[in-house]
Backbone bond lengths (Angstrom), bond angles and torsions (degrees), N, CA, C in turn:
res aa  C-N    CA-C-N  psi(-1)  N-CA   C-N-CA  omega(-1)  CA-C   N-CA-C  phi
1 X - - - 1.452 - - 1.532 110.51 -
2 X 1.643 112.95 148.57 1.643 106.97 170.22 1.592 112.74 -61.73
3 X 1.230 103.40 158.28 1.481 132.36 -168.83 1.607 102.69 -55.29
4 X 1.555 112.83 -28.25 1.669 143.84 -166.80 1.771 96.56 -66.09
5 X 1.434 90.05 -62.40 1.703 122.44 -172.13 1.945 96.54 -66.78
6 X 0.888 123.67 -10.78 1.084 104.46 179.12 1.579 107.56 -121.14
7 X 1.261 129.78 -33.54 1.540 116.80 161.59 1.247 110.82 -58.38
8 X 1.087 137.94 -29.83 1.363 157.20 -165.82 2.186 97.47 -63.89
9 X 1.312 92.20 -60.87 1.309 92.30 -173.90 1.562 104.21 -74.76
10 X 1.603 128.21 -53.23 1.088 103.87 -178.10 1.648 137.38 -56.34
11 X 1.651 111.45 -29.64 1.578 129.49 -178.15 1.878 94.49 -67.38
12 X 1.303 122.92 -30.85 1.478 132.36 178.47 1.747 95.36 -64.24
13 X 1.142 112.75 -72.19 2.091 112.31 178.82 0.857 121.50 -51.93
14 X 1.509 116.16 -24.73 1.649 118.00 -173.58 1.830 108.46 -97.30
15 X 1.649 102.49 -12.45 1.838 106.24 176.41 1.518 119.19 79.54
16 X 1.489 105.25 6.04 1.582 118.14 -178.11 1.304 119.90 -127.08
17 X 1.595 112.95 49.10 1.317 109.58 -171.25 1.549 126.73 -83.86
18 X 1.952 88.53 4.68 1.757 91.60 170.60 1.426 121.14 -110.96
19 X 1.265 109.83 51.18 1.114 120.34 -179.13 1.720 114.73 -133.85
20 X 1.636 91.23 129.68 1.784 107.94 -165.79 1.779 114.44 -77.84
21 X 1.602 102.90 70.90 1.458 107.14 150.24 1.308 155.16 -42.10
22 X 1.507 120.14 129.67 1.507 113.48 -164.27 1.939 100.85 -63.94
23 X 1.251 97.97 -1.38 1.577 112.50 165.44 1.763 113.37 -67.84
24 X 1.385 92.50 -79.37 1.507 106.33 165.43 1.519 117.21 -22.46
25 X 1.572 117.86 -65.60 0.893 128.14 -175.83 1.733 117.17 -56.17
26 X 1.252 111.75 -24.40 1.413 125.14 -168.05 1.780 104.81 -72.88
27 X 1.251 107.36 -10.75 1.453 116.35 -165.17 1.727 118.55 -104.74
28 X 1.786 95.29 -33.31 1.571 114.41 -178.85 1.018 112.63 -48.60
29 X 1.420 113.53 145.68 1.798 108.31 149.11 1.394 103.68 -138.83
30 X 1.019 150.11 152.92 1.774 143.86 92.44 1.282 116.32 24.36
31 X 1.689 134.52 97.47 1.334 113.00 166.52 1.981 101.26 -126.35
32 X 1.390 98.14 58.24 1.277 99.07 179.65 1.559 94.83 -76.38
33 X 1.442 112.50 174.92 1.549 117.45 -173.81 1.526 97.90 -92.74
34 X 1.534 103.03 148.98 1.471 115.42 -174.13 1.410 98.81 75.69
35 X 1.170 164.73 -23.54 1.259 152.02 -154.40 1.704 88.77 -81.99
36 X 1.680 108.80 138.15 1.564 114.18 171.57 1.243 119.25 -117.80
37 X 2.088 108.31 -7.72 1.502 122.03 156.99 0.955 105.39 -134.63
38 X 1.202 111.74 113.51 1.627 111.79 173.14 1.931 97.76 -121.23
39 X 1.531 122.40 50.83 1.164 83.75 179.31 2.109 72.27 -163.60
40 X 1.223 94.46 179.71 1.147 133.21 -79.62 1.883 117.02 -11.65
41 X 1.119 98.15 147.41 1.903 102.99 -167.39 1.367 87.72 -94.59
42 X 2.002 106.01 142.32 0.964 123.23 171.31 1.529 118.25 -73.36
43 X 1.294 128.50 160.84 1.658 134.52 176.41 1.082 97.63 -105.23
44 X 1.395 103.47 135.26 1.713 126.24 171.87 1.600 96.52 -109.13
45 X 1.756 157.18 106.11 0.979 147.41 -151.05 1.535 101.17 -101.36
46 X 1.386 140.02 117.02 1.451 126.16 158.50 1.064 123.42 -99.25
47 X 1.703 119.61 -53.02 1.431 116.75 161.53 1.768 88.91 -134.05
48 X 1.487 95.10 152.71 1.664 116.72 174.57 1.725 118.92 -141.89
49 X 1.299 123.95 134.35 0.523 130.93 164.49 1.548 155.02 -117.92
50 X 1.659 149.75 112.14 1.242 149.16 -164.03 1.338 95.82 -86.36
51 X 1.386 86.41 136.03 1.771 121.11 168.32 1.576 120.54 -134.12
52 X 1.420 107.12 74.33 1.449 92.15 173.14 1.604 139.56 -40.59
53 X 1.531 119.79 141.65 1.535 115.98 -173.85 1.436 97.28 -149.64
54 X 1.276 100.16 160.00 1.601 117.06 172.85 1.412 117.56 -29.90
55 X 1.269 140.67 139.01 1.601 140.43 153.15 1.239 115.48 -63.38
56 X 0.996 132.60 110.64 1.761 121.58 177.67 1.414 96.00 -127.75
57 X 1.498 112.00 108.10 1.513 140.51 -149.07 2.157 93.88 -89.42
58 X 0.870 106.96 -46.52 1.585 118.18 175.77 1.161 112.60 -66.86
59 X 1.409 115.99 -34.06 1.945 107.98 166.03 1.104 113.63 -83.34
60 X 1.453 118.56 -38.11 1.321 103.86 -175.07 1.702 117.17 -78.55
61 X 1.050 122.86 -17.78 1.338 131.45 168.97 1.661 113.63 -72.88
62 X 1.038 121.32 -22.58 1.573 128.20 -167.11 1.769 82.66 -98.92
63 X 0.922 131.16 -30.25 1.917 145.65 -172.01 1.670 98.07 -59.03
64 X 1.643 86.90 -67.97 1.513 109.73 -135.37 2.017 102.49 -55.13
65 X 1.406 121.58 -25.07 1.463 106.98 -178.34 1.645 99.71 -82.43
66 X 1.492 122.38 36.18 1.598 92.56 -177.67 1.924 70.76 -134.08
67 X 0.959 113.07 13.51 1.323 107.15 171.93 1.542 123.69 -96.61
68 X 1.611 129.52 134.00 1.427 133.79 -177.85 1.324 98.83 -73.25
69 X 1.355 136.91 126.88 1.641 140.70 -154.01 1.300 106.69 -106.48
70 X 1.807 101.72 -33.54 1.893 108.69 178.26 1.302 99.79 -93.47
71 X 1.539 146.71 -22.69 1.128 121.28 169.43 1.618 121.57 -84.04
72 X 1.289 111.70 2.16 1.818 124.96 -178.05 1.494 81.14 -75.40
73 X 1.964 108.33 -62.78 1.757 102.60 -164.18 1.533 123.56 -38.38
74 X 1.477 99.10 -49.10 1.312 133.05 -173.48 1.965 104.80 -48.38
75 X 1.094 97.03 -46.78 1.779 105.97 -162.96 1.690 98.36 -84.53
76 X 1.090 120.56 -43.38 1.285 124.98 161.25 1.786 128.58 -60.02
77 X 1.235 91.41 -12.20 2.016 97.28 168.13 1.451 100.44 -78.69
78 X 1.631 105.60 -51.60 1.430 99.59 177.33 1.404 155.98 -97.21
79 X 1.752 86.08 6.00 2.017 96.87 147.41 1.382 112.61 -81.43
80 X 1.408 116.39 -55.86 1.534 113.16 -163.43 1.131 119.31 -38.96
81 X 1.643 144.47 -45.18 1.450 138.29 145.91 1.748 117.61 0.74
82 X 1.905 94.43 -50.58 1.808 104.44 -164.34 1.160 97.87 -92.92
83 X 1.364 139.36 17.56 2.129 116.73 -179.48 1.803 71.24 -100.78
84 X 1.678 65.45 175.09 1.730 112.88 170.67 1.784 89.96 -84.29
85 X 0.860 119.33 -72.19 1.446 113.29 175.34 1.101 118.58 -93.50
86 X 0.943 123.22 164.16 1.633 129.42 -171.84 1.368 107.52 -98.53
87 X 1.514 83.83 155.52 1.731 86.63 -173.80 1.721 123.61 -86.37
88 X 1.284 115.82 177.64 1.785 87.70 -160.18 1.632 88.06 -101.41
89 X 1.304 102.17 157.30 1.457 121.84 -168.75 1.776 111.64 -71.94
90 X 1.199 98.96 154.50 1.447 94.12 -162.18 1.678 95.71 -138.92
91 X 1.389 131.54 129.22 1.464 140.36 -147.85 1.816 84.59 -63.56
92 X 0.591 101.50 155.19 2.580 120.08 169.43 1.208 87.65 -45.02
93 X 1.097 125.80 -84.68 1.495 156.19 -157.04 1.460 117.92 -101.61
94 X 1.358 112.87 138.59 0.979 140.26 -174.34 1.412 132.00 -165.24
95 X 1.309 111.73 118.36 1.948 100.18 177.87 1.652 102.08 -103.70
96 X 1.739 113.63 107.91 1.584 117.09 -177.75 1.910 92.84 -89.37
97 X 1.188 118.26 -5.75 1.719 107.03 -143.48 1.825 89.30 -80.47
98 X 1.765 142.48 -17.20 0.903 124.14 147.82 1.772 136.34 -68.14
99 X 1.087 113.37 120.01 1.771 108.18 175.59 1.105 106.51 -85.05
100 X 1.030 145.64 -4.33 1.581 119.99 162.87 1.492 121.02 -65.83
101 X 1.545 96.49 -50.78 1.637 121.16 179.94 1.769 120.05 -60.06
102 X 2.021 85.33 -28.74 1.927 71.19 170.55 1.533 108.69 -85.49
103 X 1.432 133.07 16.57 1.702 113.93 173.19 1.421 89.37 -100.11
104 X 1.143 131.77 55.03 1.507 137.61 151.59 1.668 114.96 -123.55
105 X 1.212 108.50 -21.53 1.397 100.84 156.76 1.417 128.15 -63.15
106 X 1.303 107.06 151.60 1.552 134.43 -171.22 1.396 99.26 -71.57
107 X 1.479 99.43 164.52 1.537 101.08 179.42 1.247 119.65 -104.27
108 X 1.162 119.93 20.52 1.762 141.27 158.31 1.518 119.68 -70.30
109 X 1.435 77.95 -52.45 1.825 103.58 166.84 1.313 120.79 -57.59
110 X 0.958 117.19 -47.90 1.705 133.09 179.86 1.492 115.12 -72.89
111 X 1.546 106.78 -27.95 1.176 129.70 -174.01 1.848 106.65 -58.29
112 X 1.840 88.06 -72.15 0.972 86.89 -171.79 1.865 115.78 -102.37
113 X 1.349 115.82 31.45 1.760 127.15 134.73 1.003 109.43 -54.86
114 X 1.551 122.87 -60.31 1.405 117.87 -158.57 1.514 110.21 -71.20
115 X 1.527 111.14 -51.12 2.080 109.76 169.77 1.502 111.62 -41.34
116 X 1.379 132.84 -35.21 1.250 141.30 -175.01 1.600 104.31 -69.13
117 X 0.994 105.96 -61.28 1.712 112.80 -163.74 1.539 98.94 -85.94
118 X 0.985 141.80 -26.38 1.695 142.67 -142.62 1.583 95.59 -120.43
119 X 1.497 112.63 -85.16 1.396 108.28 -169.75 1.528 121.43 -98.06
120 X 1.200 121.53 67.68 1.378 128.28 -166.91 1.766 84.40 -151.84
121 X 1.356 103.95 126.94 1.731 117.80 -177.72 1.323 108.78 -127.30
122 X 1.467 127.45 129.90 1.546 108.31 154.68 1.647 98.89 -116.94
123 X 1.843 67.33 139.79 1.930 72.51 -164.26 1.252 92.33 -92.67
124 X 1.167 136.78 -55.22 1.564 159.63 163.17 1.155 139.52 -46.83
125 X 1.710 143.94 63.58 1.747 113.63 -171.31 1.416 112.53 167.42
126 X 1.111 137.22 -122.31 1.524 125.67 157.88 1.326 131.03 178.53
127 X 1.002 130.91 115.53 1.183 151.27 177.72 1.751 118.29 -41.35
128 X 1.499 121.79 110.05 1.505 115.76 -147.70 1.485 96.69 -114.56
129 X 1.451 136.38 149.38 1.004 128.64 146.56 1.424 140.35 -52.70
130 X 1.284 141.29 158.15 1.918 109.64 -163.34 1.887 92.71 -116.64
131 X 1.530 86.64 12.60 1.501 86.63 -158.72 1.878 98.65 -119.82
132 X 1.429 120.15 -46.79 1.386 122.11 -178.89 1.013 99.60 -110.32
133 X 1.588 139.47 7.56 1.630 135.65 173.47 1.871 94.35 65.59
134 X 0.996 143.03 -7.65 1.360 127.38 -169.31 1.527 112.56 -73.26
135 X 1.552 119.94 127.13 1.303 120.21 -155.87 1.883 96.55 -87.93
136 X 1.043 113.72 146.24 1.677 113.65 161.24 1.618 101.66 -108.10
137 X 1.536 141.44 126.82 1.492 149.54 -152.77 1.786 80.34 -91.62
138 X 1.270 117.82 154.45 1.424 143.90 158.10 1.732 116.83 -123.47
139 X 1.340 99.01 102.53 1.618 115.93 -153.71 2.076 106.93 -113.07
140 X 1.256 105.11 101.32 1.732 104.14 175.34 1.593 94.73 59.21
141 X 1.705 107.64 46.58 1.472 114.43 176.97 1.317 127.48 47.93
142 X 1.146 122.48 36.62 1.636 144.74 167.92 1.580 113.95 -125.75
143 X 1.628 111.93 106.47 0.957 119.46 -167.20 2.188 99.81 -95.07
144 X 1.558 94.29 117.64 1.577 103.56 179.83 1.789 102.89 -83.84
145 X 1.097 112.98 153.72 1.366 117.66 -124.57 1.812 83.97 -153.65
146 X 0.847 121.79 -43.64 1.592 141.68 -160.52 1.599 115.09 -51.22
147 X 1.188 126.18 110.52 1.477 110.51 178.95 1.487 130.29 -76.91
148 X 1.196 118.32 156.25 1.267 111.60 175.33 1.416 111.16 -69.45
149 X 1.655 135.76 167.24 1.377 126.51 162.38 1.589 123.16 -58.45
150 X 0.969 130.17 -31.50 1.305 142.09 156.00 1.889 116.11 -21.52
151 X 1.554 78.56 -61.59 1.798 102.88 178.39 1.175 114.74 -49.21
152 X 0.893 118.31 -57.06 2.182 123.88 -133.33 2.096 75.55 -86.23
C-alpha cells in the first residue's frame, strides 16, 4: 500500500488523524509552480506538542523503508530546540530503505523512531518551502497545504 494508505490507517486506530506528525511531515512537499525543491519543508515551530502512545514495533518497521531518514533528522533538529524535553537523539545516518535489516535494530532505536514520528505534534507554525521560502500555516495541528491561484 502507499505510504498515504498507511499513515492513513494507523492515525485512523490511533483516533488522531488531525494531527501534524514529524511523520506527516516526512511526506510533504511544496508544489507551488516553478519550485525545483520543494521538499523536505522547513519547520517554523510556534506551539508543539508530545503525546506519548504505544510502540508498535511491526508498524513501524514495515513503515520505516518508505520513510526519508535525512529529512526525519533534519525536522527533528528543528523542533527539539521547542519541547520541554528534548527529543531523543537519533544516529546522522541511517539506511531504513532495507526491511529486513531494520528487524536488527535495537529497541532504543525503535524506541525512540517511534517518539519522533508518532508522538511529536506541531500544533502551531508553518511549514516553509526550502526552495521559494513560501510558508504553508499549521493551524490546531492541520497543516494547510493549498495554493494560492497565482501558484498552481
Amino acid at each position: 500500500s502507499t505510504a498515504a494508505a498507511v499513515i492513513d490507517r494507523y492515525t485512523r486506530n490511533k483516533g488522531s488523524s488531525n494531527k501534524m506528525r514529524l511523520l506527516t511531515h516526512n511526506f510533504l512537499q511544496s508544489n507551488v509552480k516553478g519550485t525545483e525543491k520543494g521538499y523536505p519543508l522547513n519547520i517554523e515551530v510556534t506551539t508543539i506538542k508530545y503525546e506519548e502512545s504505544p510502540v508498535d514495533k511491526e508498524f513501524l518497521l514495515n513503515l520505516l523503508p518508505k520513510v526519508n531518514y535525512n529529512a526525519l533528522v533534519a525536522a527533528v533538529k528543528q523542533m527539539s530546540p521547542h519541547c520541554e524535553q528534548p527529543l531523543p537523539e537519533l544516529p546522522e545516518t541511517m539506511d531504513v530503505s532495507n526491511a529486513e535489516q531494520n528487524q536488527n535494530l535495537d529497541d532504543a532505536t525503535i524506541s525512540n523512531l517511534h517518539k519522533v514520528l508518532f508522538d511529536v505534534y506541531l500544533v502551531e507554525g508553518w511549514l516553509i518551502c526550502p526552495d521559494t521560502g513560501r510558508k504553508f500555516p499549521v493551524k490546531e495541528c492541520i497543516p494547510n497545504m493549498i495554493l494560492h491561484e497565482d501558484e498552481i
